[in-house]
DRENNUTOR-301863 format. One line per field, with one value per residue (C-alpha): x, y, z; residue in one letter. Coordinates in steps of 0.001 Angstrom, whole numbers. Example, Ala and Ser with C-alpha at 12.3 -4.5 7.8 and 13.67 -1.06 7.14 Angstrom:
BEGIN
xx (12300:13670)
yy (-4500:-1060)
zz (7800:7140)
tortor (A:S)
***
This chain:
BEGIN
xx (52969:53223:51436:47985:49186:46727:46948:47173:45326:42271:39458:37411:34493:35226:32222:33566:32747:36640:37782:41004:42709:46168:45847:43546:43473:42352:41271:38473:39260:41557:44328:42725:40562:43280:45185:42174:41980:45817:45884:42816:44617:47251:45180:45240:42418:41722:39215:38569:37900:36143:34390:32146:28922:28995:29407:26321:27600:23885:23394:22988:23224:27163:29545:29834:33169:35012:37949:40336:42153:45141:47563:48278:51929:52295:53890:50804:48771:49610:49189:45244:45332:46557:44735:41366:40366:41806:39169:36176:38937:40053:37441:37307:41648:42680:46026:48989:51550:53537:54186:55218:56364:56954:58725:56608:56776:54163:51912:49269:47419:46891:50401:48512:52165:53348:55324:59247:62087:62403:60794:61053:58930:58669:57261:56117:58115:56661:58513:57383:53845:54102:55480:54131:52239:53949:50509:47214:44822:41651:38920:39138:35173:35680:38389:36880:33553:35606:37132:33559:32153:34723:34584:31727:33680:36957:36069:39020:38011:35963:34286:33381:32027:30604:32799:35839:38749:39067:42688:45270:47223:50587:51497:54421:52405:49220:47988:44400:42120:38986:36095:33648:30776:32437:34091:37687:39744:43350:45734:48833:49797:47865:48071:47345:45568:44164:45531:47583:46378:46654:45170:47111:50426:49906:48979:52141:54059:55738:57040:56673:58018:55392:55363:52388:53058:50411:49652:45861:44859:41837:40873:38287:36982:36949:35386:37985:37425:41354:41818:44372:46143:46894:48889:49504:50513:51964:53424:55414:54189:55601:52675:52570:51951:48905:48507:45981:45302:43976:40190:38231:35441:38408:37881:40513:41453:42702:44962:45877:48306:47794:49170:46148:45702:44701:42810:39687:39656:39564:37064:35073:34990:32015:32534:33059:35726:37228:37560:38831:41926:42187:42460:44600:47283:46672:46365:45199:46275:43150:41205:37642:37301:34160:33718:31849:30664:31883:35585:36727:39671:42830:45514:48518:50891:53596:53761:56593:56762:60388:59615:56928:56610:56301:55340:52788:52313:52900:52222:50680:50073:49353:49704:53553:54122:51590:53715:52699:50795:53479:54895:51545:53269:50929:49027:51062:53590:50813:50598:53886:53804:51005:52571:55642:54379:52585:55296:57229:54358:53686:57451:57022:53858:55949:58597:56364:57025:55291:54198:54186:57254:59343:61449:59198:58084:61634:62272:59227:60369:64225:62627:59756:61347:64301:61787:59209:61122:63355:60227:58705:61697:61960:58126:59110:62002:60550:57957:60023:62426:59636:57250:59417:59662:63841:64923:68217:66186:64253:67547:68629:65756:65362:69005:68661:65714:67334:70301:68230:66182:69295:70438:68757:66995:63692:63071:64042:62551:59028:59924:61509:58850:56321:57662:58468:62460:64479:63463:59912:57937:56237:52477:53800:56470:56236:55283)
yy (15012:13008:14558:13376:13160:11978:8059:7207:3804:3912:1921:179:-1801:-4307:-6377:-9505:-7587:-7170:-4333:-2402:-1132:268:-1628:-4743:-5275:-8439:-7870:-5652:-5689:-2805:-3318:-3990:-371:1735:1112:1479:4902:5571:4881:6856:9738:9207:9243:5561:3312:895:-2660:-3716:-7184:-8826:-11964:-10528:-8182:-4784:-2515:-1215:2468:4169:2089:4177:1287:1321:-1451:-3619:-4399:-7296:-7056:-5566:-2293:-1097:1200:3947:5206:9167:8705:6165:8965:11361:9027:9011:12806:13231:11237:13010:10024:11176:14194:10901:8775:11558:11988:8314:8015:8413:9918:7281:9709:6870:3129:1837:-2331:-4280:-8131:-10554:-13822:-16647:-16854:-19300:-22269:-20001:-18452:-15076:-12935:-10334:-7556:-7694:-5498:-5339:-2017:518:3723:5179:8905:11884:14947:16730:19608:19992:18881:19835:16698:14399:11497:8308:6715:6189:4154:3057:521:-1348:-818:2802:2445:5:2516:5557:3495:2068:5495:7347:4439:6002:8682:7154:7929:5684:2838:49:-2759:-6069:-7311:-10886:-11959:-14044:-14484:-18080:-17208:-15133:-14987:-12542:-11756:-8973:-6032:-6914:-9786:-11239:-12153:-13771:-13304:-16181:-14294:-14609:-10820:-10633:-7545:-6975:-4579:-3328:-4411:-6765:-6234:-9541:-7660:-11191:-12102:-14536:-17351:-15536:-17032:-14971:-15539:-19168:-19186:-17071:-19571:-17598:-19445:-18799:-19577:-19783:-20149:-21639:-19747:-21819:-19120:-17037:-13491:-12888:-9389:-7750:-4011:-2473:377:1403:3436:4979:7560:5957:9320:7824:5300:1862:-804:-4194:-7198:-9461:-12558:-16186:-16890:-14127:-10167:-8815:-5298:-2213:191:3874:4346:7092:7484:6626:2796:64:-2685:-5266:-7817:-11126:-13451:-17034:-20853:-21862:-24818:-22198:-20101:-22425:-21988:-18414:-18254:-20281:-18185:-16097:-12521:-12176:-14513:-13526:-9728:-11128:-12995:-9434:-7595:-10234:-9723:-5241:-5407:-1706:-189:421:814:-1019:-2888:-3869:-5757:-3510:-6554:-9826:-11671:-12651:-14615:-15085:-17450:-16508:-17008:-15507:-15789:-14267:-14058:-15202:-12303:-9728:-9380:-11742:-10939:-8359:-8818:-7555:-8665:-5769:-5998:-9816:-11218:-10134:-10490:-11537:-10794:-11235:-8651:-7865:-4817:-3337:-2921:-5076:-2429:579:-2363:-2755:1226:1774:-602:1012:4269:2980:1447:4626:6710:3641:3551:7554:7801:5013:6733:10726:9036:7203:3809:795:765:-3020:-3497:-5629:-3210:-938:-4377:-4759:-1642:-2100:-5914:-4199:-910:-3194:-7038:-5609:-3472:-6414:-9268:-7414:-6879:-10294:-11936:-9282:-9577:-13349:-13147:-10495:-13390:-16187:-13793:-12925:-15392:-18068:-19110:-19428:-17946:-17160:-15509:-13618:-12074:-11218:-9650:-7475:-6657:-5891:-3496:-1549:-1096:-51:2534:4482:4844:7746:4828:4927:8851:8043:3944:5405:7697:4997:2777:5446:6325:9826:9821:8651:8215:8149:7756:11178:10486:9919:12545:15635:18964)
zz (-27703:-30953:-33786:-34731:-38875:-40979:-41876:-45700:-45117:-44851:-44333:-47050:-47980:-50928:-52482:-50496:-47524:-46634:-44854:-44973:-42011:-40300:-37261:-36233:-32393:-31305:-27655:-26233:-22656:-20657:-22978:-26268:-25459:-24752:-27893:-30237:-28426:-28051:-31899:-33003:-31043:-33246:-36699:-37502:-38546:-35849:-36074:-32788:-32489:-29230:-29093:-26278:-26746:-27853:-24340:-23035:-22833:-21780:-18729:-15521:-13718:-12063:-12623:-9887:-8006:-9279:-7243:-9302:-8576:-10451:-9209:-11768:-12225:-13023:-16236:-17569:-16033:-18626:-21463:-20402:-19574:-23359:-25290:-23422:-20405:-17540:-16952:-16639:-14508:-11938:-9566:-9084:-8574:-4920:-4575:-3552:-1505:387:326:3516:3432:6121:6356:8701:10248:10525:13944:13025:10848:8228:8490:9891:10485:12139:11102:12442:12041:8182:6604:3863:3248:299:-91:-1729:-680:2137:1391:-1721:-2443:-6312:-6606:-8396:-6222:-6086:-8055:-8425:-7446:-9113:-9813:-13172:-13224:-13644:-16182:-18122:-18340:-19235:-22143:-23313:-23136:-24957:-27720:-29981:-30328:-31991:-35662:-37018:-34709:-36318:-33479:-34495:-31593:-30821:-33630:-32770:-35241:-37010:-38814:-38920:-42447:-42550:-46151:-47520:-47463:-44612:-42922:-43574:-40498:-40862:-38360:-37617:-38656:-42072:-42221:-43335:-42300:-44085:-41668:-41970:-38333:-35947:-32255:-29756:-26797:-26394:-22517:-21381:-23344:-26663:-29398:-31556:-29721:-30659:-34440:-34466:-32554:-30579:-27465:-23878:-20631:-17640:-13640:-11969:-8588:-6868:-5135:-4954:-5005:-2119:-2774:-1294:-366:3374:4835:7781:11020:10673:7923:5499:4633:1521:2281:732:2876:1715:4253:3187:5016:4220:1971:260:190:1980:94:1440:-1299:-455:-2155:-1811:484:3179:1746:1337:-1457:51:-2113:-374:-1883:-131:-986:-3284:-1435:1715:-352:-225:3117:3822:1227:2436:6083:6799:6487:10188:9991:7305:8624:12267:9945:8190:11250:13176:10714:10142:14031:14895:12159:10338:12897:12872:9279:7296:4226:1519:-1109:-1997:-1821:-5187:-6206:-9050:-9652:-10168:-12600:-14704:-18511:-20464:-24753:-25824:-28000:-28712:-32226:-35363:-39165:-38876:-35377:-31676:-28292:-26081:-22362:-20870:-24236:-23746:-20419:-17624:-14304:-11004:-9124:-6124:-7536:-9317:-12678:-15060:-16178:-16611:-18868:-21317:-21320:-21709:-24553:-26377:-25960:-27135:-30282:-31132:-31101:-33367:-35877:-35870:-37201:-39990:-41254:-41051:-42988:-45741:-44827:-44475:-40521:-39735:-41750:-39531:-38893:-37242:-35270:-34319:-32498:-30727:-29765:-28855:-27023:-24587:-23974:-21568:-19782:-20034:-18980:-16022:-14491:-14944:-13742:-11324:-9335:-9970:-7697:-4986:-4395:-4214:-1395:616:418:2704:6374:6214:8827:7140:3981:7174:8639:4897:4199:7464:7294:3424:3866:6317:4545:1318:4000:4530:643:-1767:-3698:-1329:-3190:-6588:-6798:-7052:-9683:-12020:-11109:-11811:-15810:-14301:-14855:-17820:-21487:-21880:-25267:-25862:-24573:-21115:-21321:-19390:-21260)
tortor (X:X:X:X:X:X:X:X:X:X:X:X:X:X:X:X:X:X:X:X:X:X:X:X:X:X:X:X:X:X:X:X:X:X:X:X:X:X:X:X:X:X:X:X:X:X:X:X:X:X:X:X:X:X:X:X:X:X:X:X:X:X:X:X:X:X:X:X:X:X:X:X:X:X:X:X:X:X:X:X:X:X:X:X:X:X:X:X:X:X:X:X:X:X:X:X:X:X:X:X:X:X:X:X:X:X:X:X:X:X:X:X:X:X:X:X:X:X:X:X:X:X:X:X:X:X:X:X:X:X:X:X:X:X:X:X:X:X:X:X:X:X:X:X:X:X:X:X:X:X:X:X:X:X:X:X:X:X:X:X:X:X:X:X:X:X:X:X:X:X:X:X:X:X:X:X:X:X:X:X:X:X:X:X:X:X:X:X:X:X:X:X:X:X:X:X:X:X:X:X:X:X:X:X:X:X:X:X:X:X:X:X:X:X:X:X:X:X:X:X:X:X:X:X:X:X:X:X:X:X:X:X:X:X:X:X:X:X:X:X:X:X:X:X:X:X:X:X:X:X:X:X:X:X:X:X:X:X:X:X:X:X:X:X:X:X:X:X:X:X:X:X:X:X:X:X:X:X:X:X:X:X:X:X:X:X:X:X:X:X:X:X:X:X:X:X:X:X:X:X:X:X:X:X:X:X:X:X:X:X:X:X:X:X:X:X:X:X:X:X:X:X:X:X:X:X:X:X:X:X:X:X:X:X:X:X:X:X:X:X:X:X:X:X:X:X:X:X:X:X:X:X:X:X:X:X:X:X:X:X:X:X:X:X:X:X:X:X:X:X:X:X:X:X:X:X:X:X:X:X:X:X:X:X:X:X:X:X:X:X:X:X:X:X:X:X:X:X:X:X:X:X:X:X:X:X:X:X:X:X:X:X:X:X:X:X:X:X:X:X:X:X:X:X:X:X:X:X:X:X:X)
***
């Protein structure tokens, strides 16, 4: 684990009510969060900047269910575990021990599928059960509360909530950002946690190439008569993935990629119709279904920075690259960023240097756009393989997953995939 150090910035009230900072992070959801923590770990002085209200931490009343589930490598795992969240987080994680995938072909008006020859399993040793699990997964409810309640206790962190920033200046030693509640903040290093759409990505005009998939996440949550044994399913059907994530409480997520001009449809089934599609194309393997709450839906698109830095700035998360959702990676990218950058920043500070000299930005730029953009371009490809009705691509594919199915690569994919082999920056390192 990095050490903590002690930063030599820090912050200050001037009579122009300006504030002085290492780090300004302009972005309060998942992302934005997690490096305002990540960084306090690490002893830097952290504004948060959010243009929503202030969190409201006391409530007893739970979150409610929004849809959204992210699937939690191990190696992003230990990032929360050191920096103190993964204690509030674990009893709400369900264990992820195999990933089974399956082609399909189309059956029906709204391209229902079957599964055919084509499949690969990936799994957690049986022999040895020390192993790590191949994820985790979790509601982004539950992670979003853990972050808002450990919040209050980030002494270095700053929030300016409800204020959204009106300009972004980068000078030689800081860069100036004015609030629309008429703060200004100076920081040594500015971090766009912003989204997709970045703001901040644009005043720093830094280009970016996008895909409109045209193409809809349904997701939903099922209560199911079959125990899951923690097991993720996906199915590869012409239109798109159809994904069944372990919960606890022997409860599924279910993610449903669909042609957006279908979506509408299936949305607009009653829930009895909508399950019968579900269990038309899961057949008996769940067993009797139920739908626990509302649908919800997401377009999907891909947006990739030509780069992920400028003066005084860095791209984090979805402001960097916003992939799409077939191989569960979104997430644990933006983690691995923010561990990354820590560890950059942590070894600019040891060595008395200026932390967002562009240098420092650099490295992070060189160490995160390979990683970033293989796996944009990569999800971006999986999709466009699967989700056809060629019945050439269909015999490639079946033919290719059966070769893969006999290699090694099935036990060491999840691994990679998982941060738990290769170099790793020290908060997701093993002990």
């Amino acid at each position: 684990m990095a050490d903590r150090g002690v930063s030599p910035y820090i912050g200050t009230m001037t009579k122009k009510h300006s504030q002085t900072f290492d780090i300004a992070i302009v972005g309060g959801g998942l992302t934005g969060l997690l490096a305002a923590l990540t960084l306090d770990h690490q002893g830097f002085t952290c504004a948060l900047i959010d243009s929503g209200p202030a969190p409201k931490t006391g409530s007893k009343t739970p979150m409610k269910f929004d849809g959204r589930t992210t699937a939690l490598a191990y190696g992003t795992k230990r990032l929360l575990a050191n920096i103190g969240l993964w204690q509030e987080l674990e009893h709400h994680a369900c264990l992820m021990n195999d990933i089974r995938i399956f082609d399909g072909t189309p059956t029906d008006r709204f391209r229902q599928g079957t599964v055919s020859e084509g499949s690969l399993h990936f799994q957690r040793s049986q022999e040895d059960m020390t192993q790590a699990p191949l994820g985790f997964i979790l509601e982004n409810k539950h992670m979003l509360a853990a972050f808002q309640k450990k919040l209050p206790k980030a002494k270095n962190v700053t929030c300016f909530w409800g204020a959204q920033m009106s300009s972004f200046t980068p000078q030689k030693a800081d860069a100036k950002l004015s609030l629309t509640d008429g703060q200004n903040i100076s920081a040594r290093v500015v971090l766009a946690c912003d989204g997709r759409q970045s703001r901040l990505r644009g005043m720093a005009n830094i280009r970016t190439t996008h895909t409109d998939y045209k193409q809809t996440a349904i997701t939903c949550l099922l209560n199911i008569e079959k125990a899951h044994h923690n097991t993720a399913y996906q199915y590869f059907l012409p239109n798109g993935p159809l994904a069944s994530l372990p919960m606890n409480d022997n409860k599924v997520s279910i993610v449903w990629t669909e042609k957006s001009t279908l979506a509408p449809a299936l949305l607009a089934l009653s829930d009895d119709a909508f399950i019968h599609q579900i269990g038309n194309r899961f057949g008996s393997l769940l067993g009797d279904i139920s739908l626990e709450g509302e649908r919800y839906s997401y377009p999907l698109n891909r947006v990739l920075a030509t780069q992920f830095f400028s003066e005084r700035l860095v791209l984090i998360g979805d402001a960097a690259h916003g992939i799409h959702p077939i191989a569960g990676q979104g997430f644990n990218l933006a983690i691995k960023d923010i561990a990354v950058l820590a560890d950059v920043l942590t070894e600019m500070r040891e060595t008395g240097l200026d932390i967002g000299h562009g240098s420092a930005l650099e490295k992070y730029n060189d160490t995160r756009r390979f990683d970033g953009a293989l796996t944009s371009f990569g999800s971006s490809a999986f999709n466009m393989l699967f989700s056809n009705e060629s019945k050439s691509f269909r015999a490639l594919r079946s033919l290719g997953m059966d070769l893969l199915a006999k290699t090694p690569l099935p036990q060491s994919l999840p691994k990679i995939a998982g941060a738990d082999k290769g170099s790793l920056p020290s908060l997701m390192a093993e002990d």
